[in-house]
N, C-alpha and C positions, 0 to 999 in steps of 0.2 A: 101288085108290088108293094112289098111295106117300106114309109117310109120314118127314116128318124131322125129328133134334132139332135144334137150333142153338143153339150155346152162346155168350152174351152177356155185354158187357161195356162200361164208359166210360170216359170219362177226358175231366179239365175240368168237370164237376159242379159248378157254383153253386149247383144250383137255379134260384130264380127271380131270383137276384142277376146279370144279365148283362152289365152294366155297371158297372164297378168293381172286379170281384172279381180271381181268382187268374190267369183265362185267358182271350181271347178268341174260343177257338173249340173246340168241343165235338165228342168221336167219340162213337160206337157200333158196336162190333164184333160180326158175327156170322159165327161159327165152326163148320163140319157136318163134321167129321173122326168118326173112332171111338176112341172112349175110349184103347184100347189105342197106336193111332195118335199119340194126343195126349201120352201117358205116354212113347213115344220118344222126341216132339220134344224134351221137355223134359229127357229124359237126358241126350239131345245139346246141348241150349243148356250144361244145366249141365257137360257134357264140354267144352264149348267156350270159358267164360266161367270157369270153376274158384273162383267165390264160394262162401265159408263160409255165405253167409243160405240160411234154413234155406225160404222164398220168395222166388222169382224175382221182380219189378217189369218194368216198361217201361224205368226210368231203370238197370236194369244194361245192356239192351239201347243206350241212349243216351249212353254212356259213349266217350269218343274211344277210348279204347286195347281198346273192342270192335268197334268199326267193322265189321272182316270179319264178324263175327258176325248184325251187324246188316245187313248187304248180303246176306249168306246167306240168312238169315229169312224178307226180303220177297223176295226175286230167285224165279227159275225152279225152281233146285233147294231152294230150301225147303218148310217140312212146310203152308205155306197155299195156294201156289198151286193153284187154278181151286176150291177150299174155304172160302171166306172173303168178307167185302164188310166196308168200314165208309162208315158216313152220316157226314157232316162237318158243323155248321153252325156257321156265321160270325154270332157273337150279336147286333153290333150287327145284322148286314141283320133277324135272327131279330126283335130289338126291334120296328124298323122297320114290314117287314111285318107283325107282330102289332095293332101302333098305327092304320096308317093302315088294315088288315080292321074294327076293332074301331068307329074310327069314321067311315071313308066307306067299307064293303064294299060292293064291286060288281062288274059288267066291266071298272074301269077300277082296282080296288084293285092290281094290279101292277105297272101302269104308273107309278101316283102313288109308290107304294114306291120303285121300280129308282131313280125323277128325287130322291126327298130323300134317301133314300142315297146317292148319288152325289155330288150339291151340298155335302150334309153331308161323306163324306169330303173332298172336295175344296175345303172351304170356309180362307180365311186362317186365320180365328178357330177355332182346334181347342178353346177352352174353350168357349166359345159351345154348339158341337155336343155339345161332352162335356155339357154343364148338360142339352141337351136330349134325350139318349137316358138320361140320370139319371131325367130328369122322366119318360119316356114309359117306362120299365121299373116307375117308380112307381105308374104310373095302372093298367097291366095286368097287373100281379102282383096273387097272394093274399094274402101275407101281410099285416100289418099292415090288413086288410079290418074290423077295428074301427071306423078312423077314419073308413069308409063315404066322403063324399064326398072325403075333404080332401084328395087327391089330386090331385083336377079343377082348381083353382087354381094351383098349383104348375107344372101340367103346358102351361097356358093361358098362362101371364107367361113360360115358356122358350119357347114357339111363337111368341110376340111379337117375343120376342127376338132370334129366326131369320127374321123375317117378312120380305122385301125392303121394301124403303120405294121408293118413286116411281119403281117400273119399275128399281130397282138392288137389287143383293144385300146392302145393307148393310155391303162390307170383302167377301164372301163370294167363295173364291177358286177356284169349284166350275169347272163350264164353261160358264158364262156363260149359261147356258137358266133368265133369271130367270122369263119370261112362265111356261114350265112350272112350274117351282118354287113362285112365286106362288099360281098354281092348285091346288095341291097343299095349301098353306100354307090357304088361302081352304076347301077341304074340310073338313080339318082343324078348322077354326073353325066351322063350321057342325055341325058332330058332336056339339057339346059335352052335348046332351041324350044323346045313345047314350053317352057315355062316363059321364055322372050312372048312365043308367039300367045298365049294364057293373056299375060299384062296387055298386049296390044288389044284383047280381043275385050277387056276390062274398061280400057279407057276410049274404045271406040263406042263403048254402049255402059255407061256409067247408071242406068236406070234398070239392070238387068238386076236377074232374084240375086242377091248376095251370096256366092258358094258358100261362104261359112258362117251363113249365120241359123243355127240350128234350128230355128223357125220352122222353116219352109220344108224340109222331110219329115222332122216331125207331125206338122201336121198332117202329110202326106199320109203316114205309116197313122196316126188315129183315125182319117179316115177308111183307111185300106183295114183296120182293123175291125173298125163298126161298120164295114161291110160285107164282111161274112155272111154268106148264107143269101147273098142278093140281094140287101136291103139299101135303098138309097139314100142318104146322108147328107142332112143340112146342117149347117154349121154354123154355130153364134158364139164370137170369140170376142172374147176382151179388148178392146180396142188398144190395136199395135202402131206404131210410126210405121214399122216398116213395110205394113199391111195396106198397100196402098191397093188403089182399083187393076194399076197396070199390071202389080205384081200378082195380085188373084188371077190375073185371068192369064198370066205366065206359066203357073205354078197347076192351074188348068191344065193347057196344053202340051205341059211334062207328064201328065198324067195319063195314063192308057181310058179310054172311054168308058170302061166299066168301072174306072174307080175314081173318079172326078164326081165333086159333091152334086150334088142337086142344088145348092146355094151356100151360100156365106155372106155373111149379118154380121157387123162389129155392131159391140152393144158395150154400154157403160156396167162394170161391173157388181155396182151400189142400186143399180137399176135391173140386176136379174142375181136373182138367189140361185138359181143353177150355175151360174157362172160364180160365184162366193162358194160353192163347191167346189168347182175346180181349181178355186184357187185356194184353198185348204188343202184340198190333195198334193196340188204340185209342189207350194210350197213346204209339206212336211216331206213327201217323197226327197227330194233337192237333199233336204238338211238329213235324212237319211240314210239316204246315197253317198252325201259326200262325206258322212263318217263312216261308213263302213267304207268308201276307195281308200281312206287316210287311216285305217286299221284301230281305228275308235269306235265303232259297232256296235249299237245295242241292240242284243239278240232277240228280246223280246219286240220292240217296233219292225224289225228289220221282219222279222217272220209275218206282223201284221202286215204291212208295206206288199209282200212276195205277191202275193194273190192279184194286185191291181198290176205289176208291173209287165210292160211288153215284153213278150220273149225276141222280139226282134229290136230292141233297147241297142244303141250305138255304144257298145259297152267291149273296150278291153282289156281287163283286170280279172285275169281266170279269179283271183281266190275272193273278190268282194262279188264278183259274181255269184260263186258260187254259195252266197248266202243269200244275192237279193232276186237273182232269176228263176224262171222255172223251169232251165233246159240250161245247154253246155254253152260258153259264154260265147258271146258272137263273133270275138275276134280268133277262138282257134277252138283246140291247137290243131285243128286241119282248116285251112283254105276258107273262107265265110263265101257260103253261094250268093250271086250277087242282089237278091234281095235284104240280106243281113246287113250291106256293108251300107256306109253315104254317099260311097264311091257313086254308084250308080244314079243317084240324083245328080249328084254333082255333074258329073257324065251327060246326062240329058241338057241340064239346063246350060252347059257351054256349048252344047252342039244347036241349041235352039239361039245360039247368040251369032251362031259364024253366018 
């Protein structure tokens, strides 16, 4: 059996804050070079870039007057090509999808998601939306799970507020599919109990893996990827807070037997050059990502970036997808099978809490 380490990394970490915070779109790098290998790369960046810091960043990499450097990096002859992948997720869709799993899961939970992310981006009223992925990042987060239900109301009066009225979208400047929307909307409303019983099931087990903190699938989905072909998969990642012992071995037993690592090692990232990799990747992937989601795009990075990104990336944005992925994007426009969606981790890891 062959086995391998891969060395991991993020960039855009809120946590469970994914609306509002610092970024909107979240990587995960993972890295299978050899140490020695990795200890070159970085001779040569720092040969290349001639900074006094004593550690490399992403943000020396994204500096204009590195440019070649960074075209190097990702392109053909750099130290990651056919050794690398990073997972992308796009927070609001992340929200989205987590809300309408949580409370109308079923065959149809990806299709209702793809239709109010979509309306929502595309709606006139951008504050409207923005209240409403405020509200619904509130109801499905851990933290603050003292307040047990008081979430559910807040989250129920921004729904309202998004609701179409009389077969119209209310100002909504999406694509005019209210009948879908509606439907969606009307689910939504009917949940209200799974979402009461969600918060209780929160604040009874306040140590459980975080639903929305991107972490925890993503690393899932890198190792499920550097497992292809049978191979077993040890993992040395960047020391996380929320990476605690309980929640490995959580995040373990969400995981089907064949795809659960062989180990996991937090390591200091100044202390392993494979991990100073992946965090070059993720953090250029992130900056990216989140200009081609916001329709600022450079076509040249974006085409280098394509080759390392997961085709299974938590990504709803057909048309920035359609420049950074390498298949049809994950949220449609048919139904996402449910290994595409978050839906289904999420789904595991609150059935492993009842």
């Amino acid at each position: 059996m062959t086995f391998l380490e891969v060395a991991c990394d993020e960039s855009g970490s809120d946590g469970e804050n994914l609306i509002g915070g610092n970024t909107d779109v979240f990587a995960h790098a993972g890295v299978c070079v050899a140490d020695e290998a990795a200890a070159q790369a970085l001779r040569e960046v720092r040969e290349r870039i001639r900074s006094p810091a004593e550690e490399y960043k992403a943000n020396h990499l994204l500096r204009e007057k590195h440019r070649a450097v960074l075209e190097w990096f990702l392109g053909p002859s750099g130290p990651l090509t056919g050794d690398a992948s990073v997972h992308l997720v796009d927070k609001a869709w992340f929200v989205v999808a987590t809300v309408v799993d949580v409370l109308a899961g079923g065959p149809a939970a990806g299709a209702r998601a793809a239709v109010l992310y979509r309306e929502g981006r595309g709606t006139a009223d951008a504050a409207r939306w923005q209240a409403f992925l405020r509200a619904a990042n509130e109801l499905v987060r851990t933290r603050n799970h003292e307040a047990g239900a008081a979430p559910v109301g807040p989250f129920y009066r921004a729904l309202e507020a998004f609701r179409p009225v009389n077969g119209g979208n209310g100002g909504n400047g999406g694509s005019g599919d209210d009948g879908a929307l509606a439907e969606v909307v009307e689910a939504l409303r009917r949940g209200r109990p799974r979402a009461e019983a969600f918060r209780a099931r929160l604040a009874a087990d306040p140590a459980a893996i975080d639903p929305l903190d991107p972490l925890f699938p993503a690393l899932e989905r890198t190792i499920a990827r550097w497992s292809e072909g049978g191979a077993r998969v040890h993992v040395v990642h960047d020391r996380q807070n929320s990476l605690t012992e309980e929640r490995i071995a959580r995040l373990g037993a969400c995981l089907a037997p064949d795809r659960r690592p062989a180990g996991l090692r937090l390591a200091e990232s100044r202390h392993d050059p494979r991990i100073q990799l992946a965090d070059f990747l993720a953090g250029v992937a992130r900056k990216v990502a989140s200009d081609e989601l916001a329709g600022r795009g450079d076509l040249v990075l974006t085409g280098l970036l394509r080759p390392y990104v997961d085709p299974l990336s938590v990504w709803g944005d057909d048309r920035s997808w359609s420049r950074l992925g390498p298949g049809p994007c994950p949220a449609g426009p048919l139904p996402p099978s449910p290994q595409l969606a978050p839906m289904s981790f999420v789904t595991r890891c609150a059935s492993a809490m009842e």
